[in-house]
N, C-alpha and C positions, 0 to 999 in steps of 0.2 A: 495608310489608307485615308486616315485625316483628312496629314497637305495634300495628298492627291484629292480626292476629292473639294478640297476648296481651292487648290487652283482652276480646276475644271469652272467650278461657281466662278470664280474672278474672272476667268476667261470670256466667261459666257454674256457675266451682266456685263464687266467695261466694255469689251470688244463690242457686244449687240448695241450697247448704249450711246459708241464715239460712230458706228456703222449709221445706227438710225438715225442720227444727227449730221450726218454727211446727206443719208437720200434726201431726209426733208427738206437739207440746204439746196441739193441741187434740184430741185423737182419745184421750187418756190419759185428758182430763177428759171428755170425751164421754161416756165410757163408765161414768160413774160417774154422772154427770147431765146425762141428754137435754134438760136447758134452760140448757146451757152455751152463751155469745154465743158466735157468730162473730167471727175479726179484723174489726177495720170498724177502718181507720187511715185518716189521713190518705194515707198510700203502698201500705196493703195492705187489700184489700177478700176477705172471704169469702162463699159459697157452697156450699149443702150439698145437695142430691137424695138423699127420704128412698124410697129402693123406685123405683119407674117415675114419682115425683113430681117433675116438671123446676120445677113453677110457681116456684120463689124462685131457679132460674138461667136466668140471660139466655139468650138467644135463639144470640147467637154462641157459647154455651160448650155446646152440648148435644153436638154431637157430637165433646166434645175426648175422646179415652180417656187413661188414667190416665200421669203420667211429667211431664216436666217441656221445657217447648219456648214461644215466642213463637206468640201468635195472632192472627187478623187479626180484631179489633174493630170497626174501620170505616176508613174513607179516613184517612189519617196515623194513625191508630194500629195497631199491634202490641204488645199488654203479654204482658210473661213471667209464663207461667200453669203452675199447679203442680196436679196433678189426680190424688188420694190414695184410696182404699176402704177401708171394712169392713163387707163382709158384703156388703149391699144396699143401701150406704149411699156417697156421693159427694162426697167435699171438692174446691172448685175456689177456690185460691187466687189473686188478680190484681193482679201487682206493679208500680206505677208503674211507665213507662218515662219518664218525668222522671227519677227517683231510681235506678229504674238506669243510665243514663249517667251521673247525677252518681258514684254509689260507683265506677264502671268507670274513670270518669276522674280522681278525687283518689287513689282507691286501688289503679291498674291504670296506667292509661296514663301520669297524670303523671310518678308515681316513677318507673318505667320510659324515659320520652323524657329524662329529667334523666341517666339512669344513661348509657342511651348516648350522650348528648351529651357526659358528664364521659370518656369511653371515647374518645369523638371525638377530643375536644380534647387529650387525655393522648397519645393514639397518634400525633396531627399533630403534639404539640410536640416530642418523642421522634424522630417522622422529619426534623423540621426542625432538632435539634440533631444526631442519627447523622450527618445528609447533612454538616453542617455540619463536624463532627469529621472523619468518611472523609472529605470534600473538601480539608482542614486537610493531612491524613495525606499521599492521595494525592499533593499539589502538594509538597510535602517530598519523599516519597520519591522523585519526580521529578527534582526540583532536585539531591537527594545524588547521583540516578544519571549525572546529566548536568555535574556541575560536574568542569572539568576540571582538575585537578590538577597536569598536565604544565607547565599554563603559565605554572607562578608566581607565580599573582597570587590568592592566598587573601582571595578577597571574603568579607563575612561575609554572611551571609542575613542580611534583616530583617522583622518581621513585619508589617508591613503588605502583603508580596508575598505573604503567605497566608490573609487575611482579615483579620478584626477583631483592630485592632491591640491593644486591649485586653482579649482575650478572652486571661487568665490561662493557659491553660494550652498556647494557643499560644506565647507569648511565653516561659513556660519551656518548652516540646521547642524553639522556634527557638536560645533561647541556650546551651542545651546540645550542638546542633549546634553554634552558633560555637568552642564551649569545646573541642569536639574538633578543629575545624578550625584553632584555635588551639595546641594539642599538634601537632598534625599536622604544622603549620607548622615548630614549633621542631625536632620528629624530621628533617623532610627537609633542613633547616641546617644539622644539625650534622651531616646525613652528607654534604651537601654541602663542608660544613666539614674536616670529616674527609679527602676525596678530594681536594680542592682541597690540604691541607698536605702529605697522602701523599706525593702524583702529584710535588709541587714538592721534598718537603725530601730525599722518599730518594734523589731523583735527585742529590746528590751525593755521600753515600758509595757509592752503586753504581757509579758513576762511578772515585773515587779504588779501589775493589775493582779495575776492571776493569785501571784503568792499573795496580797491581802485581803482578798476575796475568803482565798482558806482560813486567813488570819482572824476576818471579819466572822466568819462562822465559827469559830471556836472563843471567841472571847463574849464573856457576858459582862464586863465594866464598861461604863457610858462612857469611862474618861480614854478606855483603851480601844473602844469602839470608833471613839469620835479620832483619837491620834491617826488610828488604819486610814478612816476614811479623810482624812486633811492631806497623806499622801498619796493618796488615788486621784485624789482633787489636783495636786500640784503633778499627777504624771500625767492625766489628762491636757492638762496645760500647755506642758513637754509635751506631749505627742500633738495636738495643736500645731505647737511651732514650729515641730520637725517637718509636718506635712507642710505648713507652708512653704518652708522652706525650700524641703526638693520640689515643690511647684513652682517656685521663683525660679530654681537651676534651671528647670524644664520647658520654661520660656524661652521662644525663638527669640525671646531682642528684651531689653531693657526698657521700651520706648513706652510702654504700659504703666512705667512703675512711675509715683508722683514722687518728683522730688522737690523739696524743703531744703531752705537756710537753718540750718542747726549749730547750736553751739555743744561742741563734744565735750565739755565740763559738766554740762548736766546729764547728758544721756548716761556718761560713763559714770557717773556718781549714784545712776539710780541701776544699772546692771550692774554696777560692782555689789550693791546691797542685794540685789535679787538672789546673784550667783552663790553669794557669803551664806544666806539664809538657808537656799536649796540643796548645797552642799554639805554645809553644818560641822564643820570641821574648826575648833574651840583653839585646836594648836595652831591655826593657821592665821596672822592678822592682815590685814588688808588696808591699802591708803592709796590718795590720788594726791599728788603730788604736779604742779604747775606753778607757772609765772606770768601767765596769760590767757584769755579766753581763745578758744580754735574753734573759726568758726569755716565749717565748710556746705557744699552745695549736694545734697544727698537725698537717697531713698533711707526717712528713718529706719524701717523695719530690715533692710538690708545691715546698715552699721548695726542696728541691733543682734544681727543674727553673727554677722562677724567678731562685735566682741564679748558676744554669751560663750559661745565659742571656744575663741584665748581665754578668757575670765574662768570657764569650768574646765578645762583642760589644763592653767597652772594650777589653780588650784586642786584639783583630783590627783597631780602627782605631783604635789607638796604636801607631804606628812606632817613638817614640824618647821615653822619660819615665817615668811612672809612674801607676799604679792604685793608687788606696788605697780601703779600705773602711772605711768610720765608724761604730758602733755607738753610738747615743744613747741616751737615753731614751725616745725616741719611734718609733724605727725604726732604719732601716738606709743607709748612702745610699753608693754607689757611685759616685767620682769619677775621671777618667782625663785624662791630655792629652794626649788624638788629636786629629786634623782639626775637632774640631768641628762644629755646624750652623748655616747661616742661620735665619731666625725662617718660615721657608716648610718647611723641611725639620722644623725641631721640631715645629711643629703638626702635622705627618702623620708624625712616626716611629712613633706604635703602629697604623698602619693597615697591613693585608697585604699580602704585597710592596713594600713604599715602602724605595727606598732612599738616598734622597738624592741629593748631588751626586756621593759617593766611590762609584763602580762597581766599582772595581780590586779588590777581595775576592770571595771565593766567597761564593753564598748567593742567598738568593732573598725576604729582607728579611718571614720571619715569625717567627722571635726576639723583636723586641719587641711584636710583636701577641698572640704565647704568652702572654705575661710579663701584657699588660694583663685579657686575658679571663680568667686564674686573678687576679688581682689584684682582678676584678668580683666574680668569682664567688666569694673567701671575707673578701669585705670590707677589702680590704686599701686603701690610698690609695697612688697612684701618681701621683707627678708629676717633671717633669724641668727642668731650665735647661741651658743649650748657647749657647757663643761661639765663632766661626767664628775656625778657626785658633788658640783657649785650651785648649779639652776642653768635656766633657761631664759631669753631676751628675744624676743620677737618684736618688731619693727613696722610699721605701718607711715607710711607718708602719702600726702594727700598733694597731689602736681600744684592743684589751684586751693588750695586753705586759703586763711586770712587768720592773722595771727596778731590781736590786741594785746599789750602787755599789761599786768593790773594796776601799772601808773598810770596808764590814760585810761580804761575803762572803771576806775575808780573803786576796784573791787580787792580784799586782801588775800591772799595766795591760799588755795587750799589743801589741807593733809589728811 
């Protein structure tokens, strides 16, 4: 109904518009010489009635009055006829209907059914890619509202569960999902991680709190009042450092922590006294032992915590001997001769809670688990050897140390 109708408009303006521009041409020259021809085209024929003179117009055009309108000529024809005056005078103009359907339809209806064809097909592919996209969208936002979180089991989406696997721009929103689900993951670990060392490590200085709290209430000597409370002092301490410590694991990134040029001759010389003191074990002697200063690029309170760690862990299962620490060129390695390990117990001593076959000590066996995840996390290499009923040798090296020997830093080797 459209193109019909705007061919009918094109018909009407071009045709009325090249008609009234033909009477006015010949009605200009008329008027200057009354033996000016008529059109006589191939497509456009004229007619003129001079006064009440009809003889040189046909028959069907006598009673057309003046304007512009289609006439019935005979059985299948109707031409558009144009019907002009001056004076007493009658122009009847009569336009192929051949030639007007042809102009109607190269210059009217074609270009027009192409335009809205191109409108068609633009707006179909437009709703066929929208649907496509909000369908894309919808089945995502779906899946994010429904996937369950609770249960552990961080599946990744993939794109072929939401259309065309190769349609670019699903494929990036799918793996930007996974990328979050992937953070997401590592966040509820580490508070998992977090809860899990809590729940397990504080429960033993709360524990040794409580028992001298009883202690402290049943003794009346000032001297045995004041020993209680000097180890309540030093679990406080401990628990201090513990909390720090899983706050340090419990950090997304290490980029927080300030790190310092240290020389690990002194650090280890002042927690090897610490550990010696806290644990208080009179069979057990202790030495540092080097041939150079090591200096590397660190988080103090980290190495701290790594070799409080080794330091009370050889020492706590070494009854009767000694602990030495080694300062190379390469690292650091802390040797002891406690109980040792079978070759079953080595392979899982940096795993949480693993304690071996010696249960008789306090603890809850994540000491060396601490030790291995700061050891991943600022690149350090960590490895051990252990003979059951020799000792125990655990190994620390450092990628980028710097290794002064005490001929050139002018200092004499310490034991």
């Amino acid at each position: 109904m459209g193109v019909y109708a705007a061919a009918l408009v094109v018909e009407r303006v071009l045709v009325q518009e090249a008609l009234n521009g033909e009477a006015e041409h010949f009605w200009s020259n008329y008027e200057q010489d009354r033996s000016f021809p008529l059109p006589n085209t191939n497509n456009l024929r004229g007619y003129l009635s001079r006064g009440s003179d009809f003889s040189a117009v046909p028959v069907w055009l006598h009673g057309e009055p003046p304007g512009f309108r289609r006439a019935w000529e005979g059985p299948g024809s109707q031409p558009v006829i144009h019907v002009s005056e001056r004076g007493a005078d009658r122009l009847y103009l009569v336009f192929d209907e051949v030639q007007v359907s042809s102009l109607a339809f190269y210059f009217g209806i074609a270009p027009l059914t192409g335009v809205l064809l191109l409108i068609y097909v633009l707006t179909w592919v437009g709703y066929v890619m929208s649907r496509r996209a909000v369908s894309t969208v919808v089945k995502l936002a779906d899946a994010v509202r429904n996937y369950d979180f609770r249960s552990g089991r961080f599946e990744k989406f993939s794109p072929r569960d939401f259309g065309d696997a190769g349609d670019s721009e699903t494929v990036a929103l799918v793996n930007a999902i996974n990328q979050f689900i992937t953070r997401l993951e590592s966040f509820i670990q580490r508070e998992r991680n977090f809860t899990r060392n809590a729940s397990h490590e504080l429960r033993t200085p709360l524990a040794v709190i409580k028992a001298n709290l009883n202690l402290l209430a049943k003794f009346d000597d000032p001297d045995r009042r004041q020993a209680v409370l000097d180890r309540m002092a030093r679990t406080v301490v401990d628990m201090e450092s513990l909390v720090e410590t899983l706050l340090l694991l419990a950090r997304e990134s290490e980029s927080k922590l300030t790190t310092s040029s240290l020389v690990l001759n002194d650090l280890l010389r002042e927690l090897l006294e610490q550990t010696s003191t806290a644990v208080g074990k009179d069979s057990v002697e202790s030495g540092i032992h080097a041939r150079g200063l090591l200096e590397v690029d660190a988080p103090e309170r980290v190495l701290a915590i790594v070799f409080t760690n080794l330091l009370r862990n050889a020492m706590t299962y070494t009854e009767q001997g000694r602990v030495d620490v080694i300062i190379d060129q390469r690292g650091v390695v802390i040797r002891d001769t406690g109980c040792g390990m079978c070759e079953e117990d080595l392979e899982h001593m940096f795993e949480p809670f693993y304690r071996g076959h010696d249960r008789s000590n306090e603890g809850y066996g994540l000491g060396l688990a601490i030790v291995r995840r700061l050891c991943n996390r600022f690149g350090w290499d960590l490895s051990a050897e252990s003979e059951l009923g020799v000792g125990t040798e655990i190994r620390i090296d450092f990628p980028r140390a710097r290794f002064r020997p005490f001929a050139e830093a002018g200092t004499r080797p310490s034991s």
